[in-house]
Backbone as CSV, one residue per row, in Angstrom:
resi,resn,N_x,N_y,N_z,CA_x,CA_y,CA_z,C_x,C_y,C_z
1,UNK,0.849,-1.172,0.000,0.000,0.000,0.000,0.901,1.244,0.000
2,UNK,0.586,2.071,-1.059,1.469,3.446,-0.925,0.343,4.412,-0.320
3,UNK,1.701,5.685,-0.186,1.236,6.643,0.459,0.167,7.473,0.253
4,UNK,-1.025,7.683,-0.406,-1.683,8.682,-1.563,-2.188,9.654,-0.753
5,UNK,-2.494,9.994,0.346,-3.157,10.846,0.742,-2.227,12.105,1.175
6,UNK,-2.774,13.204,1.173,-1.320,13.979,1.987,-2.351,15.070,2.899
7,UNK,-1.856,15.524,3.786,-1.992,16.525,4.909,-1.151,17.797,4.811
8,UNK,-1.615,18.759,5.071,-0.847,19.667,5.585,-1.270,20.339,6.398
9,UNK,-0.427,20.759,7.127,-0.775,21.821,8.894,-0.001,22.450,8.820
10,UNK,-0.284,23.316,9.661,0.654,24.394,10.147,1.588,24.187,11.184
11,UNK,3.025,24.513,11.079,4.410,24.265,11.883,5.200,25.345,11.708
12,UNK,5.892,26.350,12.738,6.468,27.385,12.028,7.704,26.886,13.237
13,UNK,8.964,27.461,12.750,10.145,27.500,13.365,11.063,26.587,12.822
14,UNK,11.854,26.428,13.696,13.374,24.935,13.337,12.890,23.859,13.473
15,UNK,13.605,22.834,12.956,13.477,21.371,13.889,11.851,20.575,14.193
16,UNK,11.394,20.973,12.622,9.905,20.791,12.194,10.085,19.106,12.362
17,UNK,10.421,18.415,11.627,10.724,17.353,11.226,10.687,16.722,13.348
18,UNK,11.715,16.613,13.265,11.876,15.953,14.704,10.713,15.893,15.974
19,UNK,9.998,17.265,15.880,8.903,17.846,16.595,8.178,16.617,16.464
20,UNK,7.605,16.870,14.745,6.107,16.291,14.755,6.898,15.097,14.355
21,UNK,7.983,13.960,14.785,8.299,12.604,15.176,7.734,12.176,16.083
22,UNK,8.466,13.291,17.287,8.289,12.991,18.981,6.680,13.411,19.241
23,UNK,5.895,14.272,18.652,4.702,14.639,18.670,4.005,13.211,18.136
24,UNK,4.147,12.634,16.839,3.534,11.489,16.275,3.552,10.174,17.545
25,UNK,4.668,9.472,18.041,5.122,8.789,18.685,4.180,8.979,19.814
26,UNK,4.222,9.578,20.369,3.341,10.140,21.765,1.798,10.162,21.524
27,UNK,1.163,10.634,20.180,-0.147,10.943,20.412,-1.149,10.307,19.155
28,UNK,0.030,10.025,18.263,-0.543,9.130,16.818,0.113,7.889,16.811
29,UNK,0.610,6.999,17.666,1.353,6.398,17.174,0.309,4.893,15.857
30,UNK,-0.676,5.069,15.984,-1.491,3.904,14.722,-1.210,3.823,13.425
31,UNK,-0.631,5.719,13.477,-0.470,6.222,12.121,0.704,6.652,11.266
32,UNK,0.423,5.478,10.191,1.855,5.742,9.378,1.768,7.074,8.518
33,UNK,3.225,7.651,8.673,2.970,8.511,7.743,4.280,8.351,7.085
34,UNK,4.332,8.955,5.723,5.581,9.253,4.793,6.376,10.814,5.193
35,UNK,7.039,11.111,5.827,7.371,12.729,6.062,8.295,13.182,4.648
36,UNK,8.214,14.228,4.013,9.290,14.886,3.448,10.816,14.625,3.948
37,UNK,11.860,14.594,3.203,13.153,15.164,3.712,13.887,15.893,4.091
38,UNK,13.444,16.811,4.045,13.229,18.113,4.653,12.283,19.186,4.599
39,UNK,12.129,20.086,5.127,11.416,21.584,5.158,12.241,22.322,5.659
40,UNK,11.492,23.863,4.735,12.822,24.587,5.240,12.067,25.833,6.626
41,UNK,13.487,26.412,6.698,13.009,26.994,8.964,12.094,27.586,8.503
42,UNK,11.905,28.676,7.029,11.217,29.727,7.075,9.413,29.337,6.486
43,UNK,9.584,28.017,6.813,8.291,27.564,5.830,7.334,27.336,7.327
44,UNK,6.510,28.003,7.342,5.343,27.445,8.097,4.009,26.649,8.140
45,UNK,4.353,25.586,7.041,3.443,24.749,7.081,4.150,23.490,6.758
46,UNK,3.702,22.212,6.790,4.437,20.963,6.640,3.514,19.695,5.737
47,UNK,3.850,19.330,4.962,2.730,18.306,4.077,2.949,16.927,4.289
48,UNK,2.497,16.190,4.770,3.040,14.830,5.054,2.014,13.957,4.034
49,UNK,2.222,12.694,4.134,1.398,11.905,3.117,1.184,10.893,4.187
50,UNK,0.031,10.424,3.937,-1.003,8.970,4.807,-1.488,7.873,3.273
51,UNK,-1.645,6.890,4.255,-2.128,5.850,3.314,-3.377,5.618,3.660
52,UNK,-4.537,6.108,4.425,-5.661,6.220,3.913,-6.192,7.336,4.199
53,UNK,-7.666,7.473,4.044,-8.575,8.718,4.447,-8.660,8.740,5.796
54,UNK,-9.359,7.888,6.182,-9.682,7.323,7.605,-7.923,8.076,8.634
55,UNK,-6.627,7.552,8.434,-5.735,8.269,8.987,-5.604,9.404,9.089
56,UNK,-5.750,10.079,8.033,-5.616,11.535,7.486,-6.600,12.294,8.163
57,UNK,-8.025,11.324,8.383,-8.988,11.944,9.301,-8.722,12.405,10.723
58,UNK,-8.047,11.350,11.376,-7.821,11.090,12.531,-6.728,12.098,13.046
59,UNK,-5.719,12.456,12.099,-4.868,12.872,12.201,-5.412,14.796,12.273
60,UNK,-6.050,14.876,11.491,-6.686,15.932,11.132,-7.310,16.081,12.845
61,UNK,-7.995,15.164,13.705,-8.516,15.600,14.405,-7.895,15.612,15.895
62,UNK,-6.708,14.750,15.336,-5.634,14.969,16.620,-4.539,16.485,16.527
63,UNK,-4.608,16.958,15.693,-3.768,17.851,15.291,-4.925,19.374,15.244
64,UNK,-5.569,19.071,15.524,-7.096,20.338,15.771,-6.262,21.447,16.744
65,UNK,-6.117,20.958,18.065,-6.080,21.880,19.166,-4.065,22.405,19.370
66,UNK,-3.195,21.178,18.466,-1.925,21.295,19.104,-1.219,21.926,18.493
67,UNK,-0.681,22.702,19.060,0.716,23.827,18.594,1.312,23.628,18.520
68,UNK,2.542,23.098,17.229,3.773,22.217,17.498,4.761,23.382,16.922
């Protein structure tokens, strides 16, 4: 199964990548995701890719209230 779905949220600052790891690990861990190889500091948003809707949902609704 590949990745087809993608997300994006909002992330502003350094050390985007690592954040929403230790953020995933802790509060998504069901959900696979594909991350980019990088983003850059000045970009404030982040696009990740999911392999279904249903994740992307979930994710969408775990990521509602948190400020990363």
């Amino acid at each position: 199964m590949t990745f087809r779905y993608s997300f994006t949220f909002p992330i502003a600052g350094p050390n985007k990548l690592p954040r929403f790891k230790h953020w995933a690990v802790e509060h998504a861990p069901g959900i696979e995701v594909s991350l980019p190889p990088q983003v850059p500091v000045k970009s404030e948003a982040m696009t990740i890719r999911l392999k279904s809707v249903e994740d992307r949902q979930k994710l969408m609704t775990l990521l509602a209230d948190v400020k990363l």
